[in-house]
Every structure is written in structure tokens, then in C-alpha cells.
C-alpha positions, -999 to +999 in steps of 0.1 A: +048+564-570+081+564-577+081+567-617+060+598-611+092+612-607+105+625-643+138+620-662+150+653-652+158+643-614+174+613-623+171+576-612+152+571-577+168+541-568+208+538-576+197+498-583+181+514-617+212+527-626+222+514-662+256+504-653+275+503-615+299+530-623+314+547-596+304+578-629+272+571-632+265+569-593+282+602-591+265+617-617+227+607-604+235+615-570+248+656-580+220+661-604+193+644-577+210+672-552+207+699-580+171+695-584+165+691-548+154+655-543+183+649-515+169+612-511+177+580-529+169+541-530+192+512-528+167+493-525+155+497-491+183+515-480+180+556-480+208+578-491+205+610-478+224+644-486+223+673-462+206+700-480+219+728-458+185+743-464+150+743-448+130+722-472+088+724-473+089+681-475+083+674-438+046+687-438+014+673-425+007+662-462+038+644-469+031+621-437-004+618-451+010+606-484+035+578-470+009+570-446+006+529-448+018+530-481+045+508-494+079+520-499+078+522-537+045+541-538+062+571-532+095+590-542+123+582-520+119+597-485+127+591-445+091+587-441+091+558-465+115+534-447+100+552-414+071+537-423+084+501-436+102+501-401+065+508-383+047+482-404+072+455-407+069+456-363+035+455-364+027+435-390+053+408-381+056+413-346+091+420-352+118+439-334+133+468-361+162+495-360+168+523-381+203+529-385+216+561-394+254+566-401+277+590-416+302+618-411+298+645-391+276+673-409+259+646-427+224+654-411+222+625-391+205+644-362+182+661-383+174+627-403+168+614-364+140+641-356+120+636-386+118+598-383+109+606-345+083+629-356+066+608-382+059+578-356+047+603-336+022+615-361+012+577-375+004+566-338-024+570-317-052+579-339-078+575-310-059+604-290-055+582-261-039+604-232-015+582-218+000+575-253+001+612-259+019+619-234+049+590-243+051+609-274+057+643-260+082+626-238+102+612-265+102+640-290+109+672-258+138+646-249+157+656-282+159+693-272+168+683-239+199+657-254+208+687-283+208+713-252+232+696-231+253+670-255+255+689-291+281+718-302+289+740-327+321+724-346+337+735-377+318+711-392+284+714-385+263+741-365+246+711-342+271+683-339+265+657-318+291+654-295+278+620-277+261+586-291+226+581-283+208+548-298+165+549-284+141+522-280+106+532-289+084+504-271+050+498-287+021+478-276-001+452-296-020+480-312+009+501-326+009+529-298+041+532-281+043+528-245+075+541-232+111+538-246+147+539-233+179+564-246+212+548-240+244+572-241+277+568-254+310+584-251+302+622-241+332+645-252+337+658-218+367+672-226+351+700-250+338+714-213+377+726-207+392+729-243+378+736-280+388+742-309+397+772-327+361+781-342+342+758-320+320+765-291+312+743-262+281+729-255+250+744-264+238+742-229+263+766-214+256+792-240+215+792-240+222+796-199+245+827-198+222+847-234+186+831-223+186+832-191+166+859-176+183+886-149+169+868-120+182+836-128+218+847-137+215+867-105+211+835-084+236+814-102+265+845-100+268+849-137+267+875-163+248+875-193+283+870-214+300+840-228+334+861-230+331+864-190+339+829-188+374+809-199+355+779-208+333+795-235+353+827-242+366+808-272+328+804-288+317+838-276+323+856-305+315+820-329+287+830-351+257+803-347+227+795-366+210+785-336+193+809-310+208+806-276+171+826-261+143+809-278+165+774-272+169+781-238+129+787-233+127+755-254+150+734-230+131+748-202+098+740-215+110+709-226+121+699-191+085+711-177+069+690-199+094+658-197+086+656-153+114+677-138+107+691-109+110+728-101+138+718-083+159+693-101+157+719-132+174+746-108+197+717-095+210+716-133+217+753-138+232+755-107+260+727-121+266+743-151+269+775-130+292+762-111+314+749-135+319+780-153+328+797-119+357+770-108+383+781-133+382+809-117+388+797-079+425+784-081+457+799-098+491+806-089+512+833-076+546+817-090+556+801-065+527+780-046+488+773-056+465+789-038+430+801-042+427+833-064+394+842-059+377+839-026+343+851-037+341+827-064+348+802-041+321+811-020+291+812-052+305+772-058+298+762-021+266+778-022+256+765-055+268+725-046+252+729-015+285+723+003+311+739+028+339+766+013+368+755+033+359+718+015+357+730-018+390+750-010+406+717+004+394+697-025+413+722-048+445+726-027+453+689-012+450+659-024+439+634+008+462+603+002+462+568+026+500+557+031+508+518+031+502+518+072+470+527+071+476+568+080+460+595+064+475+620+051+471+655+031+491+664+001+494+699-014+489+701-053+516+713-074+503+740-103+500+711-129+483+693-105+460+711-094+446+721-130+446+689-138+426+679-108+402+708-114+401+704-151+392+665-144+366+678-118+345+701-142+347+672-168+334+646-145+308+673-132+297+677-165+294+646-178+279+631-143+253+657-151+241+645-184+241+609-175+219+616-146+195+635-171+196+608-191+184+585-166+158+609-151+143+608-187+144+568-187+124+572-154+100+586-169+097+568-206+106+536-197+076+505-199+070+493-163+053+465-146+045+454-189+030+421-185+028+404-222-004+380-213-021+412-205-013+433-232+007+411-258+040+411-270+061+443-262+079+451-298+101+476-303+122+500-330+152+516-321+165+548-336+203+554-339+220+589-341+256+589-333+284+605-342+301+603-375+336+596-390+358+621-381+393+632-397+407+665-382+441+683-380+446+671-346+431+637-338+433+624-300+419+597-282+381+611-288+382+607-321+401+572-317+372+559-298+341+576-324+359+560-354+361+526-337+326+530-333+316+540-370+343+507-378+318+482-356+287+499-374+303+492-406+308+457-398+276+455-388+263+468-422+286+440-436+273+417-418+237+422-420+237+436-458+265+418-480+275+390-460+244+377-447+226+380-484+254+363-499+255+336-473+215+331-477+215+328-512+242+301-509+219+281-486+190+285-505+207+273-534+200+303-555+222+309-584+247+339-570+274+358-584+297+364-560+307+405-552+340+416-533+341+438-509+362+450-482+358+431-449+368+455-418+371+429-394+410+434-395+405+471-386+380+459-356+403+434-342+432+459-344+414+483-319+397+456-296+415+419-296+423+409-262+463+413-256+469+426-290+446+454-298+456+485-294+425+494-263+446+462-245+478+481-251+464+511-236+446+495-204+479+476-195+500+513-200+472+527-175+475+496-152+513+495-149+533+507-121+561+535-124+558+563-147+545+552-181+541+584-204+521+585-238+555+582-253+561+549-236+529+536-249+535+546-284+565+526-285+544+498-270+523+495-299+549+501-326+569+469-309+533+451-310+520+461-338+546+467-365+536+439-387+500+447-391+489+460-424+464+488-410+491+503-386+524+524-389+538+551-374+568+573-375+595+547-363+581+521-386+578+542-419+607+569-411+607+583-442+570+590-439+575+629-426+532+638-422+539+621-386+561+632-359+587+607-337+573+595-306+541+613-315+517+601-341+502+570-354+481+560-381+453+535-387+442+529-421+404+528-413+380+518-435+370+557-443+408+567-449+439+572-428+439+589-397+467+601-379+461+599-340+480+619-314+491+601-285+495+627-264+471+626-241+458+594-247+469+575-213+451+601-187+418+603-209+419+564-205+424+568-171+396+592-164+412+597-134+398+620-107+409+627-077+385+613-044+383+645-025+363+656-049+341+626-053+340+627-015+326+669-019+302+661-043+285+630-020+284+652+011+263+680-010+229+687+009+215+686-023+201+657-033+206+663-072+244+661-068+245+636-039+224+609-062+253+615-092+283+610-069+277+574-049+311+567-051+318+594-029+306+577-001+339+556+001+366+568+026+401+571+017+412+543+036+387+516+019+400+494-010+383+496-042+388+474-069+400+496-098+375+503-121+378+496-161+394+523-184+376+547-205+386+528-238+373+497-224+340+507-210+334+524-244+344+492-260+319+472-240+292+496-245+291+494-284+297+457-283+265+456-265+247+482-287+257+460-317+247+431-301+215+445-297+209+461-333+218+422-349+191+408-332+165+431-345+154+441-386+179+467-397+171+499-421+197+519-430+199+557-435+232+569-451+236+599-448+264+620-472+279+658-467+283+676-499+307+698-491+326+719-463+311+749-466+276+745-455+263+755-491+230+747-501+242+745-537+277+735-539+286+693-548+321+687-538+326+655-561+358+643-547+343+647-517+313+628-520+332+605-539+353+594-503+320+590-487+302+571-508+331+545-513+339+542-472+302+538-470+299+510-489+275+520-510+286+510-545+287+467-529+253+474-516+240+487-552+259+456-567+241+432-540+210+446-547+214+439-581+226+411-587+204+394-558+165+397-550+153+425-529+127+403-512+123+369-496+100+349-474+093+315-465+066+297-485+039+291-459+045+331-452+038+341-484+012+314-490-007+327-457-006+366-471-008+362-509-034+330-508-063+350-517-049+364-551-054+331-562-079+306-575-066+279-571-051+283-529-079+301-520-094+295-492-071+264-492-050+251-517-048+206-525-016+206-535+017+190-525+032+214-503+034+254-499+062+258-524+036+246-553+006+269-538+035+299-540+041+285-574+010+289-589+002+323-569+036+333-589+021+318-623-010+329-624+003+370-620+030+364-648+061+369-625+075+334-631+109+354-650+113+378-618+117+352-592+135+325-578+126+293-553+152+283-528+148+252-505+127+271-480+122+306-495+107+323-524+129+354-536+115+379-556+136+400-575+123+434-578+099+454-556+076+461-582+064+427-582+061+424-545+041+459-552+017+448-571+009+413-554-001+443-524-022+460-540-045+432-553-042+417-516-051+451-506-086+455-531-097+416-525-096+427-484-128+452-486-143+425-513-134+393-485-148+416-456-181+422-473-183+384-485-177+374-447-202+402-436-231+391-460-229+352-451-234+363-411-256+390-421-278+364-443-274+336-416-287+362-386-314+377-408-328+339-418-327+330-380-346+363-372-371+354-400-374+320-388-382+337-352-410+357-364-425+336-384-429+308-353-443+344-333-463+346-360-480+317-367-485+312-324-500+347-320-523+338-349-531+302-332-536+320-302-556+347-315-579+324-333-582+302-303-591+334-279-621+344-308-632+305-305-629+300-268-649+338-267-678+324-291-679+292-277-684+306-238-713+334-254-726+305-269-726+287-235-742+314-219-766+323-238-780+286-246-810+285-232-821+322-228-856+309-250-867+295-216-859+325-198-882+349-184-861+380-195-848+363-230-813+365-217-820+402-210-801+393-174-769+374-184-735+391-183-716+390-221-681+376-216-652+400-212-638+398-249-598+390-258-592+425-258-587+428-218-549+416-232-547+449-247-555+467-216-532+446-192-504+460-217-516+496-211-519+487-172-481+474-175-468+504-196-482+527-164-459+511-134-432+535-130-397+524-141-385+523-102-410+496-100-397+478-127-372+455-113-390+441-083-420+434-105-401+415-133-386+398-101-418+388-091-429+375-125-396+353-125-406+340-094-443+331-102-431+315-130-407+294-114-425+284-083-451+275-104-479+275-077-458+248-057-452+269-031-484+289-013-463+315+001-434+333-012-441+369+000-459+380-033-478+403-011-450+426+004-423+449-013-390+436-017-361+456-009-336+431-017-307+446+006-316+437+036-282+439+062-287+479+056-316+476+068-321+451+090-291+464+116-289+501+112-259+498+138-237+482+117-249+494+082-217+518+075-195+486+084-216+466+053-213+497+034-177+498+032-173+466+025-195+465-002-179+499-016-143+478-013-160+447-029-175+475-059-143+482-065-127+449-065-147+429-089-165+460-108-205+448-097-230+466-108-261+454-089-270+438-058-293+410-062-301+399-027-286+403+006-297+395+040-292+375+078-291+334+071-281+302+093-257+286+071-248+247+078-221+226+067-214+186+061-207+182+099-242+197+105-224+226+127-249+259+118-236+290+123-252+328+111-236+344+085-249+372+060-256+362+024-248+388-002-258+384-039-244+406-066-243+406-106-207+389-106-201+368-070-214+353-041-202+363-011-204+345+031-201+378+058-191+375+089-216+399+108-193+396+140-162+406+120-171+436+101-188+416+077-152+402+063-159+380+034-151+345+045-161+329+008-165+342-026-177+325-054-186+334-091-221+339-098-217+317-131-205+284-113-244+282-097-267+261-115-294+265-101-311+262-066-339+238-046-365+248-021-395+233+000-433+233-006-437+249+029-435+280+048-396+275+062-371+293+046-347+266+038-326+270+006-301+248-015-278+264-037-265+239-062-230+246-077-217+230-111-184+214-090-211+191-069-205+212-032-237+227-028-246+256-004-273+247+022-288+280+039-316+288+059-331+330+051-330+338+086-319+341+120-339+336+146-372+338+141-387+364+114-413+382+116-450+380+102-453+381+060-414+380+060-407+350+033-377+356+013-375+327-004-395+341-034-374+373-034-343+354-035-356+327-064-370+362-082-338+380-084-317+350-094-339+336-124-349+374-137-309+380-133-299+347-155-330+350-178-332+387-185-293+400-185-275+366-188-301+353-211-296+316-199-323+292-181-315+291-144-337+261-131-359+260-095-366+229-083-397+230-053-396+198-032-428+182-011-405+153+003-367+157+011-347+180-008-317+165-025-281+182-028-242+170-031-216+184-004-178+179-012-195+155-038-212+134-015-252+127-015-272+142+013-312+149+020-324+173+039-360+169+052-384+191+071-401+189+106-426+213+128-421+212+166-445+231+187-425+262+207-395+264+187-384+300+179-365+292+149-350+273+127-322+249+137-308+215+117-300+179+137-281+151+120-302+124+105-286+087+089-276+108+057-287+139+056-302+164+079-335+179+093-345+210+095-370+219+128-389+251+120-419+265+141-452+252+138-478+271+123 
């Protein structure tokens, strides 16, 4: 539990601060860091501080320990609000998010991977296949997503350079099922330029020092990041990662995820290729041309496509003039770069998206049908990239801080407004906390016509040559009167920004001064067709699946597609959507300091973050408010037991009163408050321990529950044997009677005998019952079935019927046997029909004359399984004309005679009129019997319900489509076999005579 947790390491939970002080919070969070407890409560919300250290607190035993328990049980921890994510979904059937937010080097990847890997250890205890394989899935997809979309920044040694919010989909039981990764907002641009310091991605790097000589041979390359412009400038960049064993990691990772053999060397030989283009076009000074012919020659083969195209696509730009002609442009040096610059960064980024798919392919829940399996709930897990502030901010870092502004307003939303809203509708007594609504900010980036992403698109869209500068003065004009912008024209005297250069938005997390240079072509993404047309005409597949737009020509029209900024924009209105409509958790996470020390607490630092964070309101909200609430009848239904008085039902006047007196009778009346609908409790604790005396009554209810059904079966069973009892003792005393009473009938007169009785035979005493039981326990178990069928049947008949083939074996399956010809036809019909409805058993099958209502007889073949009834068409490969469930028969009629005439009587009144035969049968071949034997044994023995045989001496009575009919019975010398004729309202059946 929490308290266990001494003095010394401070408060666990910021709400049990003794006063909100910005000082206080400080303090507890640097001396929590000191003593290495880098997690901390507000409420349910985690602080977390990157420890810059491996840290023995992700074991085995820790999940053990947070395991099902409640979230104050413990010390603070991911695990904890891991797990209150995991139990809140499938206790309440509710969608949940974790959110995890911060700047970059915060430890929001890491803090991603270990919630991943405790639902993967929580899940699944039965070690179902299927599921294990979702999980391996999910958790090789993070080295896959690190490989190819994190870098090495100044910052931090693994930053994630692209968004990526998953959906973990779980079933009714808890086990997930599949999932889906959405992307956002690769920086593509880090392929062609870094930062002094910085590498680019991981991916390139685990290649060119991990991959073995054979490999590198193939793709052309050395085994040297310094070979290579775009990751000479990381070459030398000391890591803490290890390009080898990652590289083996990715690979294995890929194995294990479903690539193919082929699609995995389809991705090296991209990145291969884009580290070779830089070095197939240059200039001589006066003209472009193509510098190195080899080069050119390792990119055609590794794209699967023709040199003097890739050569083209490099050289000329293919352009359609207003009259339709086409016509071939040569690049200038600028443009040419550019066009190969935007070419590797489209290649690159057209490549990750694509591996993000393949992986949804392969996690995602398909053909999920919630009557089958119940509702499909789901938690999503977000890692994306933090607040960033550098020396040189451009339209990446515009677009990733407009991000971190919408998940701020989301946190606003969700945390302060929405509790202070709810409180005011409940009528609970609230004192009202300020705090800073970034709305303003939001609409500054993204309101139609006056944002600045509108400014941008219609600088992109306009015709004539609109520079970065042009735009810049756009917005000042636009903009100058809102309180969140300025730039160098509006505050002149403000000399930290540069005319016709800079601009600054006062974001939530500080000022940022933004670049524009730049800004216009990265919202244009533009790239030039020739090489979409390349890529599309690739022979491999790979690359031809990423480029469909090649497969436009230059003279078609296409309707131009949406800017960068935009897209973006639409993709995290969407994501935000989608994390409001589910239950949020929060992880903040908080960077101590820029130097990547383990033990070093920049306060001023912190400070910045934990005020942009909002974590100071959220303490105050938590505080001054209730950190739980539920409607009555919710709490009533889980709490109800606790109490005498509303268990198992409560009399009172409504829910709200039961709650009451649940509240009353545990003493928490001073910690809680009622609201018109809700009941809000103010601290955990008491929440706490109203679950753990839920959770000791639930073994004591079980057993309760378990001894009334136990008690109620064992007084039935004693009820049974004492009625078996008290007959076998009836019985035995009436055998001993009726065995005294015929000696004493046999031996009454034996005076007047010659002999004295020395001649008459004693009776055979009760104990012959004794040997028919050792007589029965000697037929082998083969025999078994065909002689419990024949009991059933001499039971049922009752003697009513003189013959019923008692005297022959039955073999039940008789259209094997009876035509050997078309036996494998019946066998693979009955194999399909196995399969089908899962039957066990065939009861009966076999030749019959079946007749309708119209009296029109045709032959079909009868099979009888354990499940269904089923009409053959012999003359058809026994297709199945009719099936019918063996459960809607209720029962079935036959004669007192020797014909084989049965009626099968259904429970919707359309009975089945048959005759067992076709033709005439031979000697000692009545089936009736068999066919009455199989059915009752079938519904007596395994279905254990009475299946009632009814034997008629007159006409035998049935319903057909509803309707009455009688069926009756006439010999007539030298007919071969049976046939039926119409009578007033019924039918006859004319059968041999004897």
C-alpha cells in the first residue's frame, strides 16, 4: 500500500501535499527523484520523471504485485493505472486510453513499452495460441516503429520522430484479439538534413553496422555511416543504442511479425537505395548531369526498374502544356536537388507507412461478430512526440507543438473542465479553480480563413510566385491583433527575431520562435510525377503497392490534393475525437535536466514543465473535488452486499437512500457527497476499503450459493435412494414370498406321493437375478449398443408387435451396405455432413419409400444421426434434399403387423410418413424395431428425455402441413412391395401377403 512508503521519500500522491505551493510540489517531486521513486499520484493521474537509469522495478514480481489490485494498494507506478485502464474495460465494458504526454526526453517511449508489456503479461493466463501470438505481434511491432521512425536527437538517445497512437482490441474474456497503430507526422525531412549532433534514423544506421557482408554486398553498400552524405553527420554521434544486436532485433522482429522473406529484402533494398541517390546527380558548373553512372545502375537494380528512367526522372521534369502536348524539361541544379531531395523523402516515408499497414494486416480484428463473441472493447496507448523548443524551429516543430496544444485541450477538457462542469450539475458545492484555457492558441493554428494552417494552404494554392517571405507578411496583416502572435514587423523593437523571417506563438509551454523559411514547400510536399510514375512501373511489387498514384499519366487532371499542414490537422482532430469518446488516464511525463544525468534536478527546469503541464490545476481539482463518482443504482448493484439492510434487496424509496445507508453504516457519511444522480466520494481510501470488504464477502456469497445447491442436489439424491430403497426392499421381500409360496405349492401334497416329494424339482431361487447381472457384465463392450438398442425396443413395443427383427444383428447403417456401388458417394456425404453439424453417431440409415400429402411415393434414403435428420437422394449422390433437427421429433407411430410402415411425428404438426424399404426386402429383414431401438435408447440414455412409441392395430393417426390424416393397412396376394393409394382422408398402404 501506499503508506508503506515512509516519510523519507516524500508524499505519494501530490493531492496529500499540505499546501498547493508551486514549493512544496517542487520540493516532493526532487526529493521523490533523489530517492528514486520517479512516480507520483494526482490522483489517478501518474507523474513520471525519466530516471536516465536502468531501474530493477519492471520485474516479474512487480507485475505480480499490481496484479488486480487497486491503484492505491501499491506505491505509485505505470503498472498501477496500467492496470486500472485493464479493469475499468473489463469490468465496465468500457472503452479506455492511456495518454502519455510530455517533452521530448521525457520517457514517453519508454513509459509506452512497459504499459505494453504489462497487458501482455496480465492476459491470457490459459496460454491460448492464438492470443499469444496478438501479443508477440504488438510488442515486436515497437522495435520495428523505433527501427524505422526514432533518432538520436540532442535531446534524447531514442526520440520519436513520428506520432503513433494503438488500439489494443480485447474480447469478452480480457484477451486481446488484434489492435490497430495509426501514424502521424513522420519527420521525413531528417532523411536529407540533421542537426549538428543528431543522427538520422535508427534504421539506416543498424543497416550499414549490422548488416552482415552478404547483405551489404547485395544492396552496394559499405559497412560505414561516413560513406554516406545522409548519415555522415551521425557517423561519428556516440549512441547508447547498439546498431548490431538492434539490427538482429528488427530482423527477428519482422520474422516473427509475418514479413515475408521477400518484403523484408524489399525494405533494405529502399533504404539502400536511398543512401545511393545522393550520389547519382551533381553538377559540373554549368549543366546537371549524372555524376555517377554506377550508382545509377545499383538504384535501377535495387527499385526493380530501368537506368535510363531513373536517369530521366533525375534530369527532366515531363510537364503537359495547356494544348494538350507533352513535353520534357531539363532541371536546373536547384531543381534537381530539390526534386531528388523530395524523392528520397517521399521514398522514405512511403516506406514506413506501408510497414505500418503491413503490421495492421496482420493485428487488426477481422470478420469480429459481437453476438458471437460479445462486445469488442478496446484501450488505446498514445506515444507521441513531445513539446519542442530548439535554436531553429521550422514547420516540423510548428506542426508537433500544435499537436501537444490539442492534447492539452483535451486534458482540459476531460480533467478541469468536465469535473467542474459535473459538479455544477450535480449540485455539489464547488469552488471554482482558474486555469488557462488554450483554445485561443488552438484556433490560432486551425480556424478556417484565419488560422494560420489556412494562411499557409491559400500561400500554397495561389498562382505566381508566393515565397515564405510573402506568407510571413500574410499573417502579420491577418494576425497582428491577436494576443498569442507577433513577429518582427509587429514588435520592431523585439531584436531575438529577424525581419521577414521569424515569428512567434506564445504556446501554452512557452514562446517559440518559428522560421518561415521553408515552410511553404514542406506544406506543399510537392514531388515531382516522373518519379511517382518510376516508382509505379517497378517490377517489384513492394514499391509498386506504395506508389498508386503513379499510375496517372501526365496528361490526366487530378484534383489537387490537401497540404501537409492540413492533412496533419485532420489527422489529430480525428485522433482527439477518438481519445474523448473513450476513459482517459494520463501519464505525464517530466525531463529533469539536459544532460541525461541520472542524478542531476534542474529546478527551473522542471519548474517550466510542470506549470505548461498543468499539473498544479489538476492537484487543485483533485482537491478541492471528489476523486470518485458513480451513479446510485451503479454503486448500489456493486456495494449492496456490504450492507444489511440492501442486501439481497433493499425496501426503500429509491437507490439514493440504499447508497445512503451503505455510506452510513461504514462511517464515511463526512467524506462524501450526493448529487442529483451521482454519489461522489471524496478520497480513494474510502472507495478502497468499500473493495476490500466487497472483495472478502465474494468467497463467503460463493460458498453460501454453493451450499444451498449442494444441500438442494444432495436432498434430491437422498430422496432417490431412499425410493430405490424402499422398492428393492418391496421387491426383495416380495421375490422371498412369491419363492416360499410356489415351494409351498409344489410340495403340497408330496404326503400322498409315492416318493414323498423325492421327484419334484425346487424352484429356481431370486438369486438367478444375480447371475443375469454376471451374464450382462460378460457381453463385450462392441455389443453394447445394439443390445441396449434392443432393450429400448422391447420396452417400447411392448409385445404389440410379433416381429421386430429381435432375432438378427443390427448394423444400423445400411446404404454402405446395402449398395456397395455407391457407398464412397454416401461416404462423402456423410464426411461433409460430419463436418457441417459436428455428429457424433449414426443412429439409423437405410433405403425407404417416402410419401407426401398428395399421396405421390417416391424412394429416398433415410439417414439418422445424433443431431439431424436427413432425406437422400440416391439418384443424386445422395444430396440432402431435407434436414431437420433431431430435437423437433416427438416421437413416432407404427403398426401391429409385419409391414414396415412408419410415422415420424414432429412437434410443428407436419409429420413424416415412410415406409423401411424399397421394393421388397428380404426374409427376417424388419427394421422397424431397429429404427424404434436406436431412437428411444438415443433420447432415454444420452438425452435423458421420454421419447414415446405408439403401436397401432387399426389406422395409424398423424398431422401433414397441420391437417388430419389415417393411414390404414391392406394385404393383396402377388404384390412385391409396398405401395400407398389415396383413400377419403388418408391413405392405404398395400403390402404383400403373408
Amino acid at each position: 500500500m501506499a503508506e508503506l512508503e515512509g516519510l523519507e521519500f516524500g508524499k505519494s500522491d501530490f493531492v496529500l501535499l499540505d499546501e498547493v505551493t508551486m514549493e512544496q510540489f517542487m520540493e516532493n517531486l526532487k526529493l521523490r527523484f533523489e530517492k528514486g521513486r520517479i512516480y507520483t499520484y494526482i490522483g489517478e493521474v501518474v507523474v513520471s520523471v525519466n530516471p536516465y537509469r536502468q531501474m530493477d522495478i519492471y520485474g516479474k514480481d512487480t507485475i505480480d504485485a499490481y496484479r488486480g489490485r487497486e491503484l492505491y494498494e501499491n506505491p505509485p507506478h505505470l503498472y498501477a493505472v496500467s492496470d486500472a485502464a485493464y479493469k475499468a474495460m473489463k469490468r465496465r465494458a468500457k472503452d479506455t486510453c492511456i495518454v502519455i504526454s510530455g517533452e521530448s526526453g521525457a520517457g514517453k517511449t519508454e513509459a509506452s513499452k512497459y504499459i505494453m508489456q504489462y497487458i501482455a503479461a496480465i492476459t491470457n493466463p490459459s496460454q491460448r495460441v492464438e492470443v499469444e501470438s496478438v501479443k508477440n505481434v504488438l510488442l515486436k511491432s515497437n522495435c520495428v516503429l523505433e527501427a524505422f521512425g526514432n533518432a538520436k536527437t540532442n535531446r534524447n538517445d531514442n526520440s520519436s520522430r513520428f506520432g503513433k497512437y494503438m488500439d489494443i482490441n480485447f474480447n469478452f474474456n480480457g484477451e486481446p484479439t488484434g489492435g490497430h497503430i495509426n501514424n502521424y507526422l513522420l519527420e521525413k525531412s531528417r532523411v536529407v538534413q540533421q542537426h549538428d549532433g543528431e543522427r538520422n534514423f535508427h534504421s539506416f544506421y543498424q543497416l550499414l553496422r549490422g548488416g552482415s557482408d552478404e547483405m551489404l554486398e547485395s544492396l552496394h553498400l559499405q559497412n560505414d555511416p561516413a560513406a554516406y552524405i545522409y548519415t555522415k553527420e551521425g557517423a561519428a554521434t556516440a549512441t547508447s543504442s547498439n546498431d548490431r544486436s538492434s539490427h538482429r532485433a528488427v530482423m527477428s522482429a519482422l520474422e516473427v511479425i509475418g514479413f515475408s522473406p521477400e518484403e523484408i529484402n524489399s525494405i533494405y533494398q529502399i533504404l539502400a537505395s536511398i543512401l545511393l541517390l545522393l550520389t547519382c546527380v551533381g553538377s559540373d558548373g554549368e549543366s546537371v548531369q549524372i555524376l555517377g553512372l554506377e550508382a545509377v545502375g545499383h538504384v535501377s537494380e535495387l527499385t526493380a526498374t530501368e537506368a535510363d528512367s531513373v536517369c530521366k526522372s533525375l534530369l527532366f521534369r515531363t510537364v503537359a502544356t495547356g494544348g494538350g502536348d507533352v513535353i520534357e524539361k531539363g532541371h536546373s541544379e536547384q531543381d534537381a536537388c530539390f526534386g531528388r531531395d523530395a524523392f528520397v523523402k517521399a521514398l522514405y516515408e512511403r516506406l514506413f507507412g506501408w510497414i505500418v499497414s503491413r503490421i495492421n494486416s496482420v493485428i487488426e480484428v477481422k470478420d469480429y461478430d459481437p453476438a458471437l463473441h460479445g462486445k469488442n472493447t478496446v484501450i488505446g496507448v498514445l506515444d507521441i512526440y513531445g513539446f519542442e523548443i530548439f535554436d531553429n524551429n521550422s514547420f516540423e516543430q510548428f506542426c508537433i507543438n500544435y499537436c501537444n496544444e490539442k492534447l492539452q485541450q483535451l486534458f482540459i477538457e476531460l480533467i478541469l473542465r468536465q469535473e467542474q462542469g459535473e459538479y455544477q450539475r450535480e449540485g455539489i458545492t464547488w469552488q471554482h479553480i482558474d486555469y488557462f484555457n488554450n483554445q485561443i492558441i488552438v484556433d490560432l493554428v486551425e480556424q478556417p480563413h484565419k488560422g494560420i494552417i489556412s494562411i499557409l494552404d491559400e500561400a500554397c494554392l495561389s498562382v505566381g510566385k508566393v515565397t515564405d517571405t510573402v506568407c510571413l507578411e500574410s499573417m502579420g496583416t491577418k494576425l497582428a491583433q491577436h494576443p498569442h502572435y507577433t513577429s518582427r514587423k509587429l514588435s520592431p523593437t523585439d531584436k531575438t527575431m529577424d525581419f521577414q523571417k521569424h515569428f512567434r506563438i506564445r504556446h501554452y509551454a512557452g514562446d517559440v520562435t518559428y522560421s518561415i523559411e521553408g515552410f511553404l514547400d514542406k506544406n506543399k510536399d510537392l514531388l515531382f510525377q516522373d518519379f511517382k510514375r518510376l516508382m509505379y512501373n517497378s517490377a517489384n511489387q513492394v514499391l509498386k503497392e506504395m506508389w498508386p498514384d503513379g499510375q496517372l499519366s501526365i496528361t490526366e487532371v487530378t484534383k489537387r490534393p490537401l497540404t501537409a499542414a492540413t492533412l496533419f490537422k485532420n489527422s489529430i482532430v480525428a485522433l482527439v475525437d477518438k481519445l474523448g469518446c473513450k476513459e482517459p488516464y494520463y501519464v505525464r511525463c517530466i525531463k529533469p535536466n539536459e544532460m541525461k544525468s541520472p542524478v542531476l534536478f534542474d529546478d527551473a527546469r522542471c519548474q517550466h514543465q510542470v506549470a505548461y503541464l498543468g499539473l498544479m490545476e489538476n492537484v487543485m481539482v483533485r482537491r478541492a473535488g471528489f476523486a470518485y463518482r458513480q451513479h446510485y443504482a451503479r454503486v448500489l448493484q456493486r456495494y449492496k452486499m456490504t450492507c444489511e439492510y440492501t442486501w439481497p434487496n433493499h425496501l426503500m424509496g429509491s437507490d439514493r437512500e440504499a447508497v445512503e445507508a451503505i455510506v452510513t453504516q461504514h462511517g464515511f457519511q463526512d467524506d462524501v457527497a450526493y448529487g442529483h444522480t451521482k454519489l461522489f466520494v471524496r478520497t480513494p481510501r474510502s472507495l478502497f476499503t468499500l473493495e476490500q470488504e466487497r472483495a472478502a464477502l465474494i468467497p463467503i456469497l460463493v460458498l453460501f450459493l454453493q451450499k444451498v445447491w449442494r444441500g438442494a442436489l444432495a436432498r434430491r439424491r437422498c430422496r432417490r435412494m431412499r425410493a430405490i430403497y424402499a422398492i428393492m426392499g418391496c421387491y426383495k421381500r416380495y421375490k422371498v414370498k412369491a419363492h416360499f409360496r410356489e415351494v409351498e405349492r409344489r410340495f403340497a401334497n408330496v404326503r400322498n406321493l409315492a416318493d414323498y416329494g423325492k421327484s419334484v424339482e425346487w424352484p429356481t431361487p431370486p438369486v438367478a437375478l444375480w447371475w443375469a447381472r454376471q451374464i450382462v457384465k460378460n457381453i463385450p463392450p462392441s455389443d453394447m449398443l445394439e443390445v441396449r438398442a434392443k432393450v429400448a425396443a422391447l420396452t417400447a413395443l411392448s409385445g404389440d408387435r410379433k416381429d421386430w427383427g429381435v432375432s438378427r444383428a443390427w448394423e444400423r447403417n445400411y446404404l454402405v451396405r446395402d449398395c456397395p456401388q455407391t457407398s464412397s458417394g454416401f461416404a462423402r456425404v456423410t464426411k461433409e455432413l460430419r463436418n457441417k453439424d459436428e455428429y457424433s453417431q449414426v443412429l439409423f440409415s437405410g433405403f425407404c419409400r417416402k410419401v407426401n400429402r398428395f399421396n405421390k411415393s417416391t424412394d429416398r434414403g433415410l439417414l439418422i444421426t445424433d443431431k439431424c435428420v436427413y432425406k437422400l437422394e440416391p439418384k443424386k449422390q445422395y444430396k440432402v434434399l431435407k434436414r431437420l433437427p433431431l430435437d423437433a421429433f416427438t416421437g413416432l407411430s407404427v403398426t401391429a403387423g409385419v409391414d414396415q410402415m412408419v410415422a415420424l411425428h414432429t412437434s410443428c404438426q407436419d409429420d413424416i410418413l415412410l415406409c423401411l424399404q424399397r421394393g421388397e426386402l428380404c426374409t427376417n429383414q424388419d427394421r422397424v424395431g431397429e429404427l424404434v431401438g436406436a431412437l428411444v435408447d438415443h433420447f432415454t440414455r444420452i438425452r435423458k428425455v421420454h421419447f414415446p412409441v405408439k403401436v397401432c392395430r387399426s389406422a395409424l393417426q398423424l398431422h401433414m402441413r397441420g391437417k388430419p390424416k389415417s393411414v390404414t393397412v391392406e394385404t393383396k396376394p402377388g404384390q412385391t412391395g409396398a405401395d400407398f393409394k389415396k383413400s377419403r382422408d388418408g391413405f392405404v398402404l398395400l403390402v404383400p401377403a403373408n
